[in-house]
TORKOL-975878 format. One record per residue (C-alpha): residue in three letters; x, y, z. Coordinates in steps of 0.001 Angstrom, whole numbers, padded with zeros to 6 digits, always signed. Layout:
N
AlaXYZ...
This chain:
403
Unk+028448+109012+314304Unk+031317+108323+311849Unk+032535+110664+309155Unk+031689+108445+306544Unk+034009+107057+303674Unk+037092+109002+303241Unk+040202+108404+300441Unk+043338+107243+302224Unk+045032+110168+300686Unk+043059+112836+301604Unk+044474+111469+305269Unk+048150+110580+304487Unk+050442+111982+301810Unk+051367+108100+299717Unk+054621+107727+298373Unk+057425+105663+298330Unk+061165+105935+299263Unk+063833+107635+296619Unk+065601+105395+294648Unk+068338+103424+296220Unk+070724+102216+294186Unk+072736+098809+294741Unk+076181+100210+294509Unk+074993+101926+297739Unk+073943+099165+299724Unk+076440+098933+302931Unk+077180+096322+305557Unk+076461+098948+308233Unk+075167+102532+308804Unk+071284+102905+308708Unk+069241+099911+308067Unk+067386+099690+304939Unk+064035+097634+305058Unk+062822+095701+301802Unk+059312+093871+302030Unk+060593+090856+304065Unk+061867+093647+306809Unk+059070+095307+306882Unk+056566+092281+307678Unk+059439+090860+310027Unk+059315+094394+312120Unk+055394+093997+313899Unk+056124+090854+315741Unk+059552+092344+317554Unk+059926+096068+316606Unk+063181+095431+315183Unk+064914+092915+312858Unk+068350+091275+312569Unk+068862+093289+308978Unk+071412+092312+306464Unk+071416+095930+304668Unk+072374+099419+305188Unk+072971+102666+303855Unk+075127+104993+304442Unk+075313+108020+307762Unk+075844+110338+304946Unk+073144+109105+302290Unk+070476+108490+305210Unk+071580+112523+306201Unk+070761+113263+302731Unk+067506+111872+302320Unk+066385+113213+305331Unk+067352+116596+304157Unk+065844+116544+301145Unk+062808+114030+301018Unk+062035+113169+304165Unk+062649+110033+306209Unk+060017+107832+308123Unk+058372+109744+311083Unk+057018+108543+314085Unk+053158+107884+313388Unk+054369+107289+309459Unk+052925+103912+307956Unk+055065+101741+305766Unk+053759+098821+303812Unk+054488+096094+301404Unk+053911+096790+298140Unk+055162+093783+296045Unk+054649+090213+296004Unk+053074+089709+299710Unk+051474+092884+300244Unk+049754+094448+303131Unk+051897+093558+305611Unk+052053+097160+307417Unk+054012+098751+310412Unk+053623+101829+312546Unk+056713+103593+312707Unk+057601+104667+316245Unk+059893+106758+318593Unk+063403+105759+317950Unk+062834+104030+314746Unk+065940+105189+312154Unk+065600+103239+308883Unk+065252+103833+304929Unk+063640+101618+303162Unk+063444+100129+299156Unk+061321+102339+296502Unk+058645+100348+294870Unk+058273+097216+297544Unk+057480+099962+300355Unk+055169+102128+299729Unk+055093+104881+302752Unk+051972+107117+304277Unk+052904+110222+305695Unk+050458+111470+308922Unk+049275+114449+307411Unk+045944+114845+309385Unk+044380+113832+313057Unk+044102+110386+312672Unk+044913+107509+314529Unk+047584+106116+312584Unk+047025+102817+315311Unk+043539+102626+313509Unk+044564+102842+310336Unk+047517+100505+310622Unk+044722+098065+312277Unk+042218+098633+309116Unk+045331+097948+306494Unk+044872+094745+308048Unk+040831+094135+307834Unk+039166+092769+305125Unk+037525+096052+303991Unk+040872+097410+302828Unk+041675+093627+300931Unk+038219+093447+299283Unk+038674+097248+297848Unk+042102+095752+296505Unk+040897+092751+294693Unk+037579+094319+293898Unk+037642+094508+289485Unk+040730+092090+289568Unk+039224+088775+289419Unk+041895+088154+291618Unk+043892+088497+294501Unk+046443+091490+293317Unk+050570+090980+293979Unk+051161+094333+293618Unk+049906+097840+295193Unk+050272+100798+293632Unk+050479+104454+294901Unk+047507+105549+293379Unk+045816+102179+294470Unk+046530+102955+298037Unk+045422+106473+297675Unk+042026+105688+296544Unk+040717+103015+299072Unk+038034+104682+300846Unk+038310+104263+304616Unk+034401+104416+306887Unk+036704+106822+309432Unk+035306+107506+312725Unk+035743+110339+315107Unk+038757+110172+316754Unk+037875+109413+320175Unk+036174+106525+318225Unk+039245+105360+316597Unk+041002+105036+319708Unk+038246+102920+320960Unk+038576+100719+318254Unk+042410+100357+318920Unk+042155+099459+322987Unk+039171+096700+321725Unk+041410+095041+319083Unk+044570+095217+320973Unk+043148+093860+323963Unk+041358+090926+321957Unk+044669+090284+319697Unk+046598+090264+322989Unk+044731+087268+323487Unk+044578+085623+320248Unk+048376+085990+320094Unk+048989+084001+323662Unk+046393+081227+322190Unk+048373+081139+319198Unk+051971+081078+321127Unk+050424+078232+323560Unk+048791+076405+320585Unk+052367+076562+318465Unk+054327+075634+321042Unk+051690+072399+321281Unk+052346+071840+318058Unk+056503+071749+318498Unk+055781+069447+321317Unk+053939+066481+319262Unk+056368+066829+316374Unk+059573+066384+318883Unk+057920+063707+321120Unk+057676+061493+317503Unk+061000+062579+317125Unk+062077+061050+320378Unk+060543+058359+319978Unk+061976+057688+316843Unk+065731+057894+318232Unk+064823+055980+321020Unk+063772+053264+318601Unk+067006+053189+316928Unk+069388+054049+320102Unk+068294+050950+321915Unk+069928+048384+319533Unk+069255+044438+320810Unk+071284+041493+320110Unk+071636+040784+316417Unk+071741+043874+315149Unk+074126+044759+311910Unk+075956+047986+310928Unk+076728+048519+307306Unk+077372+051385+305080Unk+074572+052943+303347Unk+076672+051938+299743Unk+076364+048024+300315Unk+072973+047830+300666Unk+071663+050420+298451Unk+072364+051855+294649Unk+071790+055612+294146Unk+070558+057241+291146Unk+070466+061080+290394Unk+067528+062767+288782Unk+066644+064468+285564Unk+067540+067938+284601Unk+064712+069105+282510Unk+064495+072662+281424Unk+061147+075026+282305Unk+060302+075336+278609Unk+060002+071059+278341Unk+057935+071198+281616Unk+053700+071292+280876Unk+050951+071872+283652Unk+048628+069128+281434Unk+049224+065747+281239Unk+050037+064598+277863Unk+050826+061429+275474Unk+054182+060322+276462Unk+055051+062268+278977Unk+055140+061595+282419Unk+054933+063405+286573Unk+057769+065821+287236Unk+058912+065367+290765Unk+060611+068036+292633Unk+061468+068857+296095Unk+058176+071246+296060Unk+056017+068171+296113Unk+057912+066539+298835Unk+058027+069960+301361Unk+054958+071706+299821Unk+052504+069436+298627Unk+051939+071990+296135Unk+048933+071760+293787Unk+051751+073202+291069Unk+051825+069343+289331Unk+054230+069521+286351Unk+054886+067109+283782Unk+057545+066058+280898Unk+058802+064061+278048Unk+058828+060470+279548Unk+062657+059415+279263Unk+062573+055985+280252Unk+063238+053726+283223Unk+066561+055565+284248Unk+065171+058611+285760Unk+061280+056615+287075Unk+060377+056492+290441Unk+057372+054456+291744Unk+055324+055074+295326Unk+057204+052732+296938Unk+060403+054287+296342Unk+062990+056625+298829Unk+063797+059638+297456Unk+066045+061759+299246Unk+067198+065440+298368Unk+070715+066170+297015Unk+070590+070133+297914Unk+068256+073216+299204Unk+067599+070761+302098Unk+069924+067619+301888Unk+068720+064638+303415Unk+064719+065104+303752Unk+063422+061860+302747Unk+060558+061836+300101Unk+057974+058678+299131Unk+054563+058130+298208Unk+054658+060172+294388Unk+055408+057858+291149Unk+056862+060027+288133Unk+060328+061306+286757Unk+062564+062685+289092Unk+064370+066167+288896Unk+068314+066232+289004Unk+068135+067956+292712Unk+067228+064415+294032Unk+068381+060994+294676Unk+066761+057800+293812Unk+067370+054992+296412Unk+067152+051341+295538Unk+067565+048896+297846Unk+070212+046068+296959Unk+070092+044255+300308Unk+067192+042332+300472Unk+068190+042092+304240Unk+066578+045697+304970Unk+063032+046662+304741Unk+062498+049283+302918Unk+059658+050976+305539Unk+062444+050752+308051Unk+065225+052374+306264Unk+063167+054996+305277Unk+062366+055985+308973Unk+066190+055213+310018Unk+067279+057783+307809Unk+064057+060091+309352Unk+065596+060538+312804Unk+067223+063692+313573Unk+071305+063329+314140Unk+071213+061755+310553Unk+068871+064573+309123Unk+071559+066432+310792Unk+074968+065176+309443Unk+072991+065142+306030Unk+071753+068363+306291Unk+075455+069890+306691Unk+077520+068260+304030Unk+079201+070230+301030Unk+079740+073953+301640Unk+079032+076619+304141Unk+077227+078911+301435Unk+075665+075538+299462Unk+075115+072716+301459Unk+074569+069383+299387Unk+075072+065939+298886Unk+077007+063781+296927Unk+077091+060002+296075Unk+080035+059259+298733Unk+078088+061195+301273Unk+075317+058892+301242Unk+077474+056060+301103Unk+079481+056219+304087Unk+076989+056588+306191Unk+076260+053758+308375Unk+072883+052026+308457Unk+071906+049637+311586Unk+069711+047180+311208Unk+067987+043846+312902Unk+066647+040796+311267Unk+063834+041246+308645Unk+061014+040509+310721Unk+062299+042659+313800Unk+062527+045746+311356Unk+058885+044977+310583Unk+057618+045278+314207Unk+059680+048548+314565Unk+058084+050324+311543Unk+054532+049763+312910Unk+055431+050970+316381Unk+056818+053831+314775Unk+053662+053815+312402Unk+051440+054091+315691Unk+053265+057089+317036Unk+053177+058614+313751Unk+049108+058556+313497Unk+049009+059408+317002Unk+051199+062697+316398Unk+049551+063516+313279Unk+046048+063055+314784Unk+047552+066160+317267Unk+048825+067854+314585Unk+045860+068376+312962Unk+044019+069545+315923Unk+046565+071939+316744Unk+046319+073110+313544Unk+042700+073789+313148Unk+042828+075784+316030Unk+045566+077579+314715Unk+043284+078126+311544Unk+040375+079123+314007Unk+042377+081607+315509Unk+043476+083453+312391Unk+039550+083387+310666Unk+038480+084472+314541Unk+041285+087515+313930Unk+039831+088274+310376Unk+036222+088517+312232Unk+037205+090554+314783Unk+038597+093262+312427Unk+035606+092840+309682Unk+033038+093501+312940Unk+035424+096250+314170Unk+035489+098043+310768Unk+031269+097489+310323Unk+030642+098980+313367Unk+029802+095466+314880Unk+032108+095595+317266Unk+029608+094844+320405Unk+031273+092540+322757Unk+033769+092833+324812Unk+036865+091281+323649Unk+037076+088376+326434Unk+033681+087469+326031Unk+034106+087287+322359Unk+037736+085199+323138Unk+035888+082713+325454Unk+032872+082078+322769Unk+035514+081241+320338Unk+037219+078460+322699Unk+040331+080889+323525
């Protein structure tokens, strides 16, 4: 028999942090956790932070306000929210007012359970619930006044031993399954440098700047940019649609030929990841990447598009310019040295390649829709748990779902 629906306050005391202030932020001391901490610190209990605070501030906070207690809840408040953590024995950290909200244990309850049910759907449906849409930020009083369907505590604990137990499994599946996925991507990738390593008779080595002009994109301001297509203007392309595929399509004022790109052209980025190689969108290209056009009618341009795929050239690319802003330049691109065999040669090599490439994307999906199974098997698991569905045991439950 469960107590029914109770207010998350009337079981935790909801808060957040006191205000730290910038000036305060130290290179050692006490960590202090924003958001991106925070969801970092389930997977390995700790994180490699970048920010601290003080002996003597964290000594003052505790004095006066409190610092996070074993049992304690933190959880993202801003942006990506939800993402929640159980503080335990041994934890010492502060954390970031506003972007952490904090739930003191104040009562006998399972603060494993609750963490668990922060997770669930119950608790995101009560969120979203009068929003129209998915909410980016949770407030204190938001958090108070979800209503939890709270067990007896024997009950609770239950819960927690089912659900670990079945996400014990789900996390193994998922570690196998990614590590699957890793696999297919770097056996294309050795067969791509195998391609290029063995080099036959005939083959020719030039620099990248005699057989190919480069261009630099269009700097166009957010205020010229439009999410409708209109009379004379024309696609924005950005890095986003290259790494993202977003659905975000921009558009603006059409300037001409200088700054077009058509499907059939290599794009490559200049800087935020120098050297990925782009194709396959037609529009006006932003000032962060490089148009390629091929001068040497010697070179295919299929093939020199995957030469400059493989890895050791992703990685020189990827490292020139700076430490703190790597990025590319005309006479980085141009030194580099392209090698090449006759016409028809190159040909033959870009549908060998092509074959591995449907081959490791035909894996890629699969691996991926059973990485998608997993997480909507998770989500199940947790809405049944919280419903009082809850019947089988987890490794029957596992097995039915293929794990």
């Amino acid at each position: 028999m469960t107590r029914g629906n109770v207010a998350l306050g009337e079981l935790f005391h909801v808060g957040s942090s006191k205000r730290v202030l910038k000036s305060q932020w130290k290179n050692e001391g006490v960590p202090f956790y924003r958001g991106r901490e925070i969801t970092r610190l389930p997977t390995n209990g700790c994180v490699n932070n970048e920010l601290f605070i003080s002996e003597s501030d964290y000594a003052e906070y505790a004095a006066k306000h409190g610092v996070p207690y074993p049992g304690d809840i933190v959880i993202t408040a801003i942006g990506t929210i939800g993402n929640s953590y159980v503080v335990r024995e041994g934890d010492r950290f502060y954390f970031k007012d506003a972007s952490v909200l904090w739930l003191k244990k104040g009562t006998a309850v399972s603060s494993e359970f609750i963490n668990l049910w922060l997770k669930s759907p119950q608790f995101f449906d009560q969120l979203d619930k009068g929003n129209g849409a998915t909410v980016d930020t949770l407030t204190i009083n938001k958090l108070k006044s979800v209503l939890v369907d709270l067990p007896p505590l024997p009950e609770q604990k239950h819960i927690v031993a089912i659900l670990d137990e079945a996400f014990a499994g789900i996390a193994t599946a998922v570690a196998n399954t990614e590590k699957n996925l890793a696999n297919a991507r770097e056996l294309f990738e050795s067969h791509l440098n195998a391609v290029f390593t063995q080099k036959g008779d005939g083959w020719v080595e030039k620099k990248f700047g005699e057989i190919a002009g480069f261009s630099q994109g269009k700097q166009v301001g957010l205020q010229e940019q439009t999410k409708a297509p209109m009379a004379g203007y024309a696609r924005f392309v950005r890095i986003v649609d290259y790494t993202q595929r977003t659905d975000d399509i921009r558009y603006v004022p059409d300037p001409g030929d200088k700054y077009h790109v058509t499907t059939d052209d290599i794009v490559m980025v200049r800087y935020g990841s120098p050297g990925l190689i782009g194709r396959g969108i037609a529009g006006v290209i932003a000032n962060n990447l490089f148009k390629i056009a091929i001068i040497d009618r010697s070179v295919y341009e299929d093939y020199l598009s995957l030469f400059l795929m493989q890895k050791p050239i992703q990685q020189y690319l990827s490292t020139r310019g700076s430490v703190t802003m790597p990025a590319l330049n005309f006479s980085h691109v141009r030194e580099l040295v392209i090698k090449f065999p006759e016409i028809s040669e190159q040909k033959k090599i870009v549908l060998l390649v092509d074959r591995y490439r449907i081959e490791t994307q035909r894996l890629e999906s699969i691996y991926q829709q059973k990485l998608d199974s997993l997480a909507e098997l998770k989500q199940s698991i947790l809405q049944k748990a919280f419903s009082g569905e809850l019947t089988k045991a987890p490794d029957r439950a596992l097995a039915e779902a293929g794990v």
